[in-house]
MARDRENMI-366426 format. One record per atom (N, C-alpha, C): residue number from 1; residue in one letter; atom name; z, x, y. Coordinates in Angstrom, 3 decimals. Example, Ala and Ser with C-alpha at 12.3 -4.5 7.8 and 13.67 -1.06 7.14 Angstrom:
<1,A,N,<7.800,13.190,-5.690>>
<1,A,CA,<7.800,12.300,-4.500>>
<1,A,C,<7.800,13.200,-3.300>>
<2,S,N,<7.080,12.850,-2.250>>
<2,S,CA,<7.140,13.670,-1.060>>
<2,S,C,<7.870,12.900,0.030>>
//
This chain:
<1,X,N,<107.556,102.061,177.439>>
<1,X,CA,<107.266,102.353,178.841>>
<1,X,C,<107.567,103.813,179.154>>
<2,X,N,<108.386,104.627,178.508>>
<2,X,CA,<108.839,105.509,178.828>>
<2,X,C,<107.921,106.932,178.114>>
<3,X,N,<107.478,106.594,177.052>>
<3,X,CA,<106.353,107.168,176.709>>
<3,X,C,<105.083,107.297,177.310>>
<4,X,N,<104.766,106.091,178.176>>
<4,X,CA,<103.418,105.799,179.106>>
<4,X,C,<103.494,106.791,180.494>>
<5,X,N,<105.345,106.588,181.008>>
<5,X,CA,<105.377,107.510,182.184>>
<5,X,C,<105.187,108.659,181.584>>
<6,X,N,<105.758,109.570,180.622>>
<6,X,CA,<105.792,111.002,180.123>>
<6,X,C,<104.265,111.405,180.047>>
<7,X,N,<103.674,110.530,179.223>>
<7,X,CA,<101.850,110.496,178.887>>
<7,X,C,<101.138,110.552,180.333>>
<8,X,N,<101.566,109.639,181.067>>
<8,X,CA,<100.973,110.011,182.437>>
<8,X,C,<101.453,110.966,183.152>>
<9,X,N,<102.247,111.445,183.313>>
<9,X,CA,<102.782,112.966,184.076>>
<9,X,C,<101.852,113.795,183.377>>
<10,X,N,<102.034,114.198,182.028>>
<10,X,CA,<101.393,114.886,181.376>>
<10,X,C,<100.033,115.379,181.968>>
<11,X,N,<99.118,113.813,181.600>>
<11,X,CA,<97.387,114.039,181.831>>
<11,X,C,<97.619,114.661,183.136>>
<12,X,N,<98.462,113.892,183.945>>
<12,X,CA,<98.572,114.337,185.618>>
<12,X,C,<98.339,115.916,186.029>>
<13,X,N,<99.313,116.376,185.010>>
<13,X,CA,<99.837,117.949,185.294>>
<13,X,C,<97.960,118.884,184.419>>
<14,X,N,<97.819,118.288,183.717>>
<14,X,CA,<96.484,118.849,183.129>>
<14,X,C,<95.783,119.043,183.640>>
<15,X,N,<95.418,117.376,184.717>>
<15,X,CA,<94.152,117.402,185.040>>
<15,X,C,<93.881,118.038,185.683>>
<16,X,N,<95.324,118.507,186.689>>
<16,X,CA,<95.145,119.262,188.630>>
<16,X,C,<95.519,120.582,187.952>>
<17,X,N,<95.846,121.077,186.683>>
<17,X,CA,<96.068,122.587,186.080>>
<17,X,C,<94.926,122.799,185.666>>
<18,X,N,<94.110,122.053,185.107>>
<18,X,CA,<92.959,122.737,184.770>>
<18,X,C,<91.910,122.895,185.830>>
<19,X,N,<91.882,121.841,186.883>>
<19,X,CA,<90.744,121.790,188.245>>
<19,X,C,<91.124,122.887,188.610>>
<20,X,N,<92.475,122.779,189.009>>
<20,X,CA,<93.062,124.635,190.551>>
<20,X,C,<92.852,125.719,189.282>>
<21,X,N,<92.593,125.620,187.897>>
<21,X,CA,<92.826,127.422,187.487>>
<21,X,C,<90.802,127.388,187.177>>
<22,X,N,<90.312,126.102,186.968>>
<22,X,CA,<88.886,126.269,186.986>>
<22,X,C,<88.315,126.657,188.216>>
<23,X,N,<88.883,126.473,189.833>>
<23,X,CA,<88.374,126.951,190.651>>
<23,X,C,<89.362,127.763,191.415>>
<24,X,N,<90.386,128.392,190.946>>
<24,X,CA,<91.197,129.707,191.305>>
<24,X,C,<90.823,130.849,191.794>>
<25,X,N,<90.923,131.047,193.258>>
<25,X,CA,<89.975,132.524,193.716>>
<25,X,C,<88.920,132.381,194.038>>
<26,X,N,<88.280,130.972,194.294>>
<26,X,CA,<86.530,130.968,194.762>>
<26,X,C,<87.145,129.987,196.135>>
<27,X,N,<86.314,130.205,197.404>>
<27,X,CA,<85.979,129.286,198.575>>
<27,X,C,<85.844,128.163,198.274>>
<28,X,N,<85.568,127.428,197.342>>
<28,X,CA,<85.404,125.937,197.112>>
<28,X,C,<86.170,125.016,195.974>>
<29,X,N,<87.729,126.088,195.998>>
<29,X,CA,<88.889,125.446,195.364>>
<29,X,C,<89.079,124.199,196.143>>
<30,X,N,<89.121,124.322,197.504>>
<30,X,CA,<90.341,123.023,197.578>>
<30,X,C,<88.922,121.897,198.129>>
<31,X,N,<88.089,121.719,198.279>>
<31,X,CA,<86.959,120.753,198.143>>
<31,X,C,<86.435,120.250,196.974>>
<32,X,N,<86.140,121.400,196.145>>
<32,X,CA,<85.955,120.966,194.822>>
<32,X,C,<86.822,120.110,193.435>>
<33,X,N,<88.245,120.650,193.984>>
<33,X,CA,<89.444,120.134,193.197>>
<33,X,C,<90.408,119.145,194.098>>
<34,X,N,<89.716,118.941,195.149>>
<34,X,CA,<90.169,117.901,196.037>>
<34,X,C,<90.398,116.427,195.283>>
<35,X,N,<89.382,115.826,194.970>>
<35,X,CA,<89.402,114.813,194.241>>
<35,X,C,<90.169,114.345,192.384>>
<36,X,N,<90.144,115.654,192.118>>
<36,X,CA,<91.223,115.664,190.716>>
<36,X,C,<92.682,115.880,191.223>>
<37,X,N,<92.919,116.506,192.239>>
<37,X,CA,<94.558,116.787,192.438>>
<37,X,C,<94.793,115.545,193.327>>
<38,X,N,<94.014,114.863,194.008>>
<38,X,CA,<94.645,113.699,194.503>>
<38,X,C,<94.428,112.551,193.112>>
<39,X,N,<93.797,112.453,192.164>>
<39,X,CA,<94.188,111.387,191.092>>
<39,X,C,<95.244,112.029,190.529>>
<40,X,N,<95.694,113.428,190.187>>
<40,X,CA,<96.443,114.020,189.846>>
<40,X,C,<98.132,113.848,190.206>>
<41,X,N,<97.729,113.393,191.679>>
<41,X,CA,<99.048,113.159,192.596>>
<41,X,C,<99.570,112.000,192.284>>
<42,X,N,<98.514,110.935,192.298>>
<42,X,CA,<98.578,109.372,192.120>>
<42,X,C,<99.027,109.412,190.571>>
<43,X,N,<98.591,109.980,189.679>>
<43,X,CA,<99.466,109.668,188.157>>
<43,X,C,<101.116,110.185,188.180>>
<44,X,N,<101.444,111.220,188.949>>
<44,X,CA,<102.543,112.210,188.881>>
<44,X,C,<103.530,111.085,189.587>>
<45,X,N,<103.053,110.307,190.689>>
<45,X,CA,<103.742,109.802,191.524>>
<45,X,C,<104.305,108.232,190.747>>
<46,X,N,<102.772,107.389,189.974>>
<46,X,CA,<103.313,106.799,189.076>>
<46,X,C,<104.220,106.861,188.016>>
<47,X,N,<103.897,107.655,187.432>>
<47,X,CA,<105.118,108.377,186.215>>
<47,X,C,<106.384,108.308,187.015>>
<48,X,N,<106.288,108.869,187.906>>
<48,X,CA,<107.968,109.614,188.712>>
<48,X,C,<108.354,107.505,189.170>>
<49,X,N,<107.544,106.726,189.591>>
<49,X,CA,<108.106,105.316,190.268>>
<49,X,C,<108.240,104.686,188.976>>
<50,X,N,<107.566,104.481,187.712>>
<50,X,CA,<107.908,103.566,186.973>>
<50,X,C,<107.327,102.868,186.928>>
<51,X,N,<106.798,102.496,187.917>>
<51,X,CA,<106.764,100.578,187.862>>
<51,X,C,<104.849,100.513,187.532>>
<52,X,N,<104.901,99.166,186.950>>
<52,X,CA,<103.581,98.947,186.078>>
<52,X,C,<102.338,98.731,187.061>>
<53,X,N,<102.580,98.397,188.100>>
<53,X,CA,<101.579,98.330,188.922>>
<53,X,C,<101.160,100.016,189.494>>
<54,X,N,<101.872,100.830,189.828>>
<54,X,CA,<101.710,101.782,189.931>>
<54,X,C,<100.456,102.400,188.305>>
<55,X,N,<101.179,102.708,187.404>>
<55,X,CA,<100.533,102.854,186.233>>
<55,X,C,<99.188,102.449,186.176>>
<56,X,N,<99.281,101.113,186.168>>
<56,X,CA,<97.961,100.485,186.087>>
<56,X,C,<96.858,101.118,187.140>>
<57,X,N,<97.791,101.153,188.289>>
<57,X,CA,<96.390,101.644,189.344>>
<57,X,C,<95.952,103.325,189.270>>
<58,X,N,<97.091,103.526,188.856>>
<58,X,CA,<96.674,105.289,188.036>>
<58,X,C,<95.820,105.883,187.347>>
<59,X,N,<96.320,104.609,186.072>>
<59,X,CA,<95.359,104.937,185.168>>
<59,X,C,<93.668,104.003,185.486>>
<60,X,N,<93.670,103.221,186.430>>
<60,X,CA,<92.951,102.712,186.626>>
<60,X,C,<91.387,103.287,187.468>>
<61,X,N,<92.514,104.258,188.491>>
<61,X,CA,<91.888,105.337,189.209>>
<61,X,C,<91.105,106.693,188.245>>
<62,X,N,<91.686,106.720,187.071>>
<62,X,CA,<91.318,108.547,186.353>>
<62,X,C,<90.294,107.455,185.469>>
<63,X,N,<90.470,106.513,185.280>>
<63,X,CA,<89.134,105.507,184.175>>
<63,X,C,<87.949,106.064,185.333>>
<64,X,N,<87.866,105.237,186.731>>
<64,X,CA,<86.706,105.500,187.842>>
<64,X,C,<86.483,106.762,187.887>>
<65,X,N,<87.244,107.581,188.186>>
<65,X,CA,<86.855,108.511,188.557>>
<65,X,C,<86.185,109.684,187.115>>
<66,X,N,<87.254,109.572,186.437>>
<66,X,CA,<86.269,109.735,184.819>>
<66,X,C,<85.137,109.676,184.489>>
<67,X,N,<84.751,108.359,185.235>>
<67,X,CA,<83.509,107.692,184.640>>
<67,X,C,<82.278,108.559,185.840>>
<68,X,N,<83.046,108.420,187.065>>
<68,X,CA,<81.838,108.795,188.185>>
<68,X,C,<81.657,110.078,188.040>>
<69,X,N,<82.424,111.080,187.106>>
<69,X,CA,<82.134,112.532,186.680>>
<69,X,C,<80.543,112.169,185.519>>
<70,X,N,<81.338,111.270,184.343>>
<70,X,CA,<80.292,110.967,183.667>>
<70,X,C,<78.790,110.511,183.267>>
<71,X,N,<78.524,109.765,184.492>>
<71,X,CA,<77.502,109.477,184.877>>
<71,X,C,<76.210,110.220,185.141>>
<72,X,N,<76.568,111.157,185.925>>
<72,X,CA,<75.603,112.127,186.474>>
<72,X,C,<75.866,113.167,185.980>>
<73,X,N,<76.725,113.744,184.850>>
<73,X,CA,<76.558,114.056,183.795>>
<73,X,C,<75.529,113.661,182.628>>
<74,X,N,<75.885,112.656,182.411>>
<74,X,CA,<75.057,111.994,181.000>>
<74,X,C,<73.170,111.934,182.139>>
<75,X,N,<73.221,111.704,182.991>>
<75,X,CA,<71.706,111.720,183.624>>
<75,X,C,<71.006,113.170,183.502>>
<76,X,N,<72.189,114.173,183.837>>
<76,X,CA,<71.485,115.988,183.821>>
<76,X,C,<70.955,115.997,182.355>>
<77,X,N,<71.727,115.251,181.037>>
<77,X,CA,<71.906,115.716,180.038>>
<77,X,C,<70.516,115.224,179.438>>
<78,X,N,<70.684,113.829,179.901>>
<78,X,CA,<69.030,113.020,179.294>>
<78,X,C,<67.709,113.080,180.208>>
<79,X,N,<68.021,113.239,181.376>>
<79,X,CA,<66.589,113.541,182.328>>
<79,X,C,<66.339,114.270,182.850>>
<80,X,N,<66.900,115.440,182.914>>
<80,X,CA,<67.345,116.724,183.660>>
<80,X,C,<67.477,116.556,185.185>>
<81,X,N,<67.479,117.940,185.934>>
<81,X,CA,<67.464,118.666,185.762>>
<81,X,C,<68.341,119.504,184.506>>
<82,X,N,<68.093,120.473,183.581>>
<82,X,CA,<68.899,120.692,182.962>>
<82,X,C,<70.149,121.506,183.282>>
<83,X,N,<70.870,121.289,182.514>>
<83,X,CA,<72.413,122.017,182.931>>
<83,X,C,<72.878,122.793,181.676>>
<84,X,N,<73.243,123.770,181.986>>
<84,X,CA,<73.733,124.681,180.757>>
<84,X,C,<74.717,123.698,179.694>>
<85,X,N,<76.018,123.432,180.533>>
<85,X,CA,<76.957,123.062,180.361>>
<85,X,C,<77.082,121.184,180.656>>
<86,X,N,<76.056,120.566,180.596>>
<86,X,CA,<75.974,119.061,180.351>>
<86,X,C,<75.988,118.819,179.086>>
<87,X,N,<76.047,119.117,177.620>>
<87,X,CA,<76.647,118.414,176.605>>
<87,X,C,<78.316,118.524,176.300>>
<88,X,N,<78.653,119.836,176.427>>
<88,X,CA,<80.053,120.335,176.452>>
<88,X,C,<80.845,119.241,177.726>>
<89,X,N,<80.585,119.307,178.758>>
<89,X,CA,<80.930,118.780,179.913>>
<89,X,C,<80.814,116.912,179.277>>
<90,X,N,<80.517,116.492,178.972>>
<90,X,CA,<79.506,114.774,178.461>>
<90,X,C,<80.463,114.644,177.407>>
<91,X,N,<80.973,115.115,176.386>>
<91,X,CA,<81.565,115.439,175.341>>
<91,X,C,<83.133,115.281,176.211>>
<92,X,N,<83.396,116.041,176.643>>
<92,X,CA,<84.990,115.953,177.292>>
<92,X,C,<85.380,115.099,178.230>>
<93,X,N,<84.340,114.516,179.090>>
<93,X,CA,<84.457,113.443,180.075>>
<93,X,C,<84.340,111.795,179.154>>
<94,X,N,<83.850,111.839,178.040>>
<94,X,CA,<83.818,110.872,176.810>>
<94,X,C,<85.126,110.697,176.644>>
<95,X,N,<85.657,111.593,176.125>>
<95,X,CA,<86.702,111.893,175.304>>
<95,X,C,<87.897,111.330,176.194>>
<96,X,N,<87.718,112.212,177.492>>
<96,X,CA,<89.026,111.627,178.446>>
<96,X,C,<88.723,110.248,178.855>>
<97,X,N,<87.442,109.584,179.113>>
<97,X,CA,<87.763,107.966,179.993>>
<97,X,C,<87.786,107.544,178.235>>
<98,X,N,<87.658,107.468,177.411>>
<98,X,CA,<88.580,107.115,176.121>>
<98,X,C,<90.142,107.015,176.181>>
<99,X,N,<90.368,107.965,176.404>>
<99,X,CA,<92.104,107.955,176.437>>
<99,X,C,<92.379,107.117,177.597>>
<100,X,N,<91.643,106.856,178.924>>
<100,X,CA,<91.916,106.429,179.888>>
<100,X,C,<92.014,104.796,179.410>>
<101,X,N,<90.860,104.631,178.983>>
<101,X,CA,<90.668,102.966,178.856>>
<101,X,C,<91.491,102.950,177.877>>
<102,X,N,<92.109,103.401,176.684>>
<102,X,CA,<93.151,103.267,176.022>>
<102,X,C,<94.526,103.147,176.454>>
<103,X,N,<94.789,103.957,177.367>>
<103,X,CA,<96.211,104.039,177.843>>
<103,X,C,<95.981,102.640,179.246>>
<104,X,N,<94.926,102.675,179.748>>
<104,X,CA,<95.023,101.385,180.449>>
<104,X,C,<95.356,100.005,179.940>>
<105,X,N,<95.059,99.650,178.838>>
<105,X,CA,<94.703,98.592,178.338>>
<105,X,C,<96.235,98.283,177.214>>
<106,X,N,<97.097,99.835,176.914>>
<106,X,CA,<98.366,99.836,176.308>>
<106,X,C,<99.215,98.924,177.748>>
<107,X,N,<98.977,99.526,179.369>>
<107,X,CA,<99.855,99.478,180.063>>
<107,X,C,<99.332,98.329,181.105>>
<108,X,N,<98.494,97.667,180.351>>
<108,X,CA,<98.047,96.176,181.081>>
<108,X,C,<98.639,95.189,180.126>>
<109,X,N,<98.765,95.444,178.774>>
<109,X,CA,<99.334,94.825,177.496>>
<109,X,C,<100.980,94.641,178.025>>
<110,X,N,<101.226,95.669,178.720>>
<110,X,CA,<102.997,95.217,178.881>>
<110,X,C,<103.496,94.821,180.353>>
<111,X,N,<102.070,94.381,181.301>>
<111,X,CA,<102.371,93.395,182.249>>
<111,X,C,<102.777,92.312,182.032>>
<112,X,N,<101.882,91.951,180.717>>
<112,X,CA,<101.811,90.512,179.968>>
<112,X,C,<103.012,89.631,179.597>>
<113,X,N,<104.054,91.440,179.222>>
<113,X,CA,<105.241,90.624,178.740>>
<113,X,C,<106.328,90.244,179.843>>
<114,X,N,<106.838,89.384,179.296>>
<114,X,CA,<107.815,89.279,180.626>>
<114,X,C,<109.080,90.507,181.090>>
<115,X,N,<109.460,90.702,182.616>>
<115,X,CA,<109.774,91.990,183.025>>
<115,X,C,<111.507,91.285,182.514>>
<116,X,N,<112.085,92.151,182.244>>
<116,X,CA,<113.655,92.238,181.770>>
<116,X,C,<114.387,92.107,182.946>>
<117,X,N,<115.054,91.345,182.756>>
<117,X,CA,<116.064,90.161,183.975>>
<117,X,C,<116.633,91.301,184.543>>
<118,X,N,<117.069,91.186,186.026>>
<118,X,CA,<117.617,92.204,186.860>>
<118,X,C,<118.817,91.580,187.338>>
//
């Protein structure tokens, strides 16, 4: 469990470091990176509470939202309009709802078990 919170802070701190320094200095930082620093918030905040329901809905949230990047991605890529940067972009949004549905499915695996007597 304690590896899952660290792993989720982590992606957390990535995801909203790489959105704010990808749109750093342009008018359409905080609209554009609006939606990654609030999943960003929601993983940081899980990690920091612990608790598995939190997690789950974390990682549950960066799977959706992963995916709703991906989508209309993978459509520029196969029907255009074309996009410079739709295979590079298709390629890394793969890659991350991978880790997502992976780390979801680690931290739905240890709902299962029973929680340690209080």
């Amino acid at each position: 469990m304690t590896f899952l919170r660290i792993f989720t802070a982590a992606v957390g701190v990535l995801l909203a470091g790489g959105e704010l320094a990808r749109w750093w200095g342009q008018q359409q930082l905080m609209p554009l990176a609006f939606d990654e620093v609030l999943v960003a918030a929601g993983m940081l905040w899980a990690a920091w509470a612990g608790r598995r329901i939190g997690l789950t809905t974390a990682w549950g949230a960066f799977c959706g939202f992963t995916l709703s990047l991906l989508v209309p991605t993978l459509d520029h890529l196969l029907h255009g309009p074309p996009k410079e940067s739709a295979g590079f972009y298709a390629v890394v949004l793969t890659a991350m709802l991978a880790v997502g549905l992976g780390t979801l499915v680690a931290v739905l695996r240890l709902t299962r078990e029973p929680s340690p007597a209080r």
